[in-house]
PyMOL commands that place a pseudoatom at each C-alpha (Angstrom):
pseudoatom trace, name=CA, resn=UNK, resi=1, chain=A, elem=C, hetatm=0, pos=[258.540, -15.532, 143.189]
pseudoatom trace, name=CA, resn=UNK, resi=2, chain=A, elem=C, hetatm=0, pos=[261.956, -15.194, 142.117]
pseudoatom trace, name=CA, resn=UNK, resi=3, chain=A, elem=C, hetatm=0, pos=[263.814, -17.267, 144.838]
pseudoatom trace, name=CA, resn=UNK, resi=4, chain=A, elem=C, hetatm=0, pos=[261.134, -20.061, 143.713]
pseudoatom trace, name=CA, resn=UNK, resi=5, chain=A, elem=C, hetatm=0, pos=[262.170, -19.743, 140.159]
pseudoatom trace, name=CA, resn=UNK, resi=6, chain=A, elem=C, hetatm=0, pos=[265.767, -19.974, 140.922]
pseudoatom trace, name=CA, resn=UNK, resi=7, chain=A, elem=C, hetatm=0, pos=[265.260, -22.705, 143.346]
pseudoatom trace, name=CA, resn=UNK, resi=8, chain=A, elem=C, hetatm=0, pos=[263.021, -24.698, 140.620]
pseudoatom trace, name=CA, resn=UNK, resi=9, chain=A, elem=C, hetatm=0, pos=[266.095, -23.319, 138.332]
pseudoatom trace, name=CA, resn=UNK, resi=10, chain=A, elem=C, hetatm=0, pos=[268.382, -25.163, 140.566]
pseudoatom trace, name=CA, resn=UNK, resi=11, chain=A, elem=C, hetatm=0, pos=[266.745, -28.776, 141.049]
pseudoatom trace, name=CA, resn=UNK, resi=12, chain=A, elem=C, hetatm=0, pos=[266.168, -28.940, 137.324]
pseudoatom trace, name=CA, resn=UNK, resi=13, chain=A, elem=C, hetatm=0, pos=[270.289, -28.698, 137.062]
pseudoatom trace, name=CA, resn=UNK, resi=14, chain=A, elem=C, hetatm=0, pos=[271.041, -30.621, 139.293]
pseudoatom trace, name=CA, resn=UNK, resi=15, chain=A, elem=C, hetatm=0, pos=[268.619, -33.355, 138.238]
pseudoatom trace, name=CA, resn=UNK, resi=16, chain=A, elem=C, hetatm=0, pos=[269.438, -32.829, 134.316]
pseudoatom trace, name=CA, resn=UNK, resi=17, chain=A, elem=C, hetatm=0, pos=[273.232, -33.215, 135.417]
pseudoatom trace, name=CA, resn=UNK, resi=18, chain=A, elem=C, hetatm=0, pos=[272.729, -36.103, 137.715]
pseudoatom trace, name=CA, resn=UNK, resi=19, chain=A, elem=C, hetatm=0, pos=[270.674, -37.653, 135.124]
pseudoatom trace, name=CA, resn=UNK, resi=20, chain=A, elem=C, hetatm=0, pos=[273.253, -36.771, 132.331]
pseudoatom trace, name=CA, resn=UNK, resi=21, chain=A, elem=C, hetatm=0, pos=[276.352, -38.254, 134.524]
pseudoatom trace, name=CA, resn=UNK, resi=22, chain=A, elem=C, hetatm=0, pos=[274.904, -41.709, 134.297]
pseudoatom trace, name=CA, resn=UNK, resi=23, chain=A, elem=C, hetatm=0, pos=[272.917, -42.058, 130.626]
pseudoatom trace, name=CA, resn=UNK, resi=24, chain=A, elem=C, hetatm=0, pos=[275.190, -42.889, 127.832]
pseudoatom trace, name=CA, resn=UNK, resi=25, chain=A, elem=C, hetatm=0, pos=[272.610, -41.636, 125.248]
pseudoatom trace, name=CA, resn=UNK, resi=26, chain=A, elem=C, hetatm=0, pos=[272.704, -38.103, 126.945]
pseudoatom trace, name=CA, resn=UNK, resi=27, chain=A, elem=C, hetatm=0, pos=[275.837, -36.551, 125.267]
pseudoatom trace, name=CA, resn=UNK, resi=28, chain=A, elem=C, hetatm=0, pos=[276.117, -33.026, 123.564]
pseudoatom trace, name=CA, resn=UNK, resi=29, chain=A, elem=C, hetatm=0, pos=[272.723, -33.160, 121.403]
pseudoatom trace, name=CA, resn=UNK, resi=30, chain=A, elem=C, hetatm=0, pos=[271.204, -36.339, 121.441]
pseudoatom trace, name=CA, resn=UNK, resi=31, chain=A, elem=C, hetatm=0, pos=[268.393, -36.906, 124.448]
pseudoatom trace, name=CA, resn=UNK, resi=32, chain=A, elem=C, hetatm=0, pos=[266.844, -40.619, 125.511]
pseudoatom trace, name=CA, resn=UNK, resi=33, chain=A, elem=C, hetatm=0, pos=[263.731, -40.706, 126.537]
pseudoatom trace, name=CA, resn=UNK, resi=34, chain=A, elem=C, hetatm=0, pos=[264.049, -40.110, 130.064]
pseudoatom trace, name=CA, resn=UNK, resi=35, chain=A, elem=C, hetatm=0, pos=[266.607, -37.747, 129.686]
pseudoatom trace, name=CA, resn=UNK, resi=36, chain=A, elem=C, hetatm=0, pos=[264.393, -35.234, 127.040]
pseudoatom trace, name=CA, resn=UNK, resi=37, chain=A, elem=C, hetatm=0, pos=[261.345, -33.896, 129.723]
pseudoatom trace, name=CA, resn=UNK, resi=38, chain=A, elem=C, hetatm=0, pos=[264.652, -33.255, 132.408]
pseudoatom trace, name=CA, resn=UNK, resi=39, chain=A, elem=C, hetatm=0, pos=[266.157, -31.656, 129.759]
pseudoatom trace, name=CA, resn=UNK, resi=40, chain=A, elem=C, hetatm=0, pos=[263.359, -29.196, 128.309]
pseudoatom trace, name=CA, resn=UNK, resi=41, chain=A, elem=C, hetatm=0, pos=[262.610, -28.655, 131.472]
pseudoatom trace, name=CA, resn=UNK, resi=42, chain=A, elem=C, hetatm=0, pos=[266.025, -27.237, 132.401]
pseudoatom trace, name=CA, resn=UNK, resi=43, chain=A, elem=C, hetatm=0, pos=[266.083, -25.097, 129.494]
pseudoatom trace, name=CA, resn=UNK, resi=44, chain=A, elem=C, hetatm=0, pos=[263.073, -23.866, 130.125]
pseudoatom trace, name=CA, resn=UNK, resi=45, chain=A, elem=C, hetatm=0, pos=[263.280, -22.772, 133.812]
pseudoatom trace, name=CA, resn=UNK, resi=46, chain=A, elem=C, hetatm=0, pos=[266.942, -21.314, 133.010]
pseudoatom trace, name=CA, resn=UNK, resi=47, chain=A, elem=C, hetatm=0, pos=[265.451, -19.357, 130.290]
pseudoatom trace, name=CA, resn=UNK, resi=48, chain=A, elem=C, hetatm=0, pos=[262.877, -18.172, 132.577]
pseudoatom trace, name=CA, resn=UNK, resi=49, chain=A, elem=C, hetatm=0, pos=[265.075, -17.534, 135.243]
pseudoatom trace, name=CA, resn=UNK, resi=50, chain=A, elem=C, hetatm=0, pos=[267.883, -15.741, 132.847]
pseudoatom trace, name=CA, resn=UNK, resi=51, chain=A, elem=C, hetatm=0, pos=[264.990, -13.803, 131.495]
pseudoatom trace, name=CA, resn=UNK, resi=52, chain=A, elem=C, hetatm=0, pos=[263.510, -12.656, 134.574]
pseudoatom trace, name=CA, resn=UNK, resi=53, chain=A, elem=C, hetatm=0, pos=[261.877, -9.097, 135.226]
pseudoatom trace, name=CA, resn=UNK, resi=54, chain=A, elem=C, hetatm=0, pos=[264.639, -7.259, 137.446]
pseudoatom trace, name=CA, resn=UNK, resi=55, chain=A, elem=C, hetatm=0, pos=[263.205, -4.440, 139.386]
pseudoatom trace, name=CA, resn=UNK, resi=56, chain=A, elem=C, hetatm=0, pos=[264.972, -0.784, 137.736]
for i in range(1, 56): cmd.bond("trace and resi %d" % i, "trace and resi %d" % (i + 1))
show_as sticks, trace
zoom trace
């Protein structure tokens, strides 16, 4: 499960930064509409990822 997290991690950034490279609107906070779903979705799966169970 974890290597699929990070690799779900992974496309997320590099669509969110792909994505952010060429929209205008997508600078520091503001989001277009296209650009908002990448975006949460990045966040989400890094938060996930960042807060992951790590075995002791």
């Amino acid at each position: 499960m974890a290597d699929d997290l990070h690799t779900r991690y992974m496309r997320a950034t590099d669509t969110w930064t792909a994505h952010r490279a060429d929209c205008t609107t997508c600078q520091h906070s503001t989001r277009c509409e296209a650009g908002a779903p990448l975006f949460e979705r990045f966040t989400r799966l890094q938060d996930a990822y960042l807060n992951r169970s790590r075995p002791s």
